[in-house]
N, C-alpha and C positions, 0 to 999 in steps of 0.2 A: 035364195032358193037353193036345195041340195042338189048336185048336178052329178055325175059322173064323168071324171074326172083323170087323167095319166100324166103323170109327173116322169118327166124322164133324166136319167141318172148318168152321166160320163165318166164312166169307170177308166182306171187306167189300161187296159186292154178291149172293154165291151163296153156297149152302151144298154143302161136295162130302160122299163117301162115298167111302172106299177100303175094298176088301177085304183080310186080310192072314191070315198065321196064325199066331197064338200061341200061347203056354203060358195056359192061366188060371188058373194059381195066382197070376200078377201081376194079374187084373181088379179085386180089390177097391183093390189101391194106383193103380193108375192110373184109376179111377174116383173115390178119394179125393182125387186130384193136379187132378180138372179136367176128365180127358178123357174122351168123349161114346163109348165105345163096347159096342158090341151084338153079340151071340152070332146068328150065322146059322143059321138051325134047317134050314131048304129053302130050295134054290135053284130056279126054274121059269124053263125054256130059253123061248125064243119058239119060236109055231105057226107053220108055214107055210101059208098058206091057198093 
């Protein structure tokens, strides 16, 4: 099933986050492989005051 998805990146000064959408039938092997990614549950927009 397609999930959304943030893969996070260890730069040598920053650390980033992109958003993306995948399948997750591949999360356990790309979790095995190294890479740093998380299942977005909610997103919460900004208020405007």
């Amino acid at each position: 099933m397609k999930k959304l998805l943030n893969i996070t990146v260890n730069g040598n000064t920053k650390t980033w986050g992109f958003q993306f959408v995948g399948d997750d039938e591949y999360l356990d092997e790309w979790r095995d492989d190294g890479l740093e990614i998380d299942e977005i549950i909610a997103e919460i927009g900004e208020s405007e005051d």
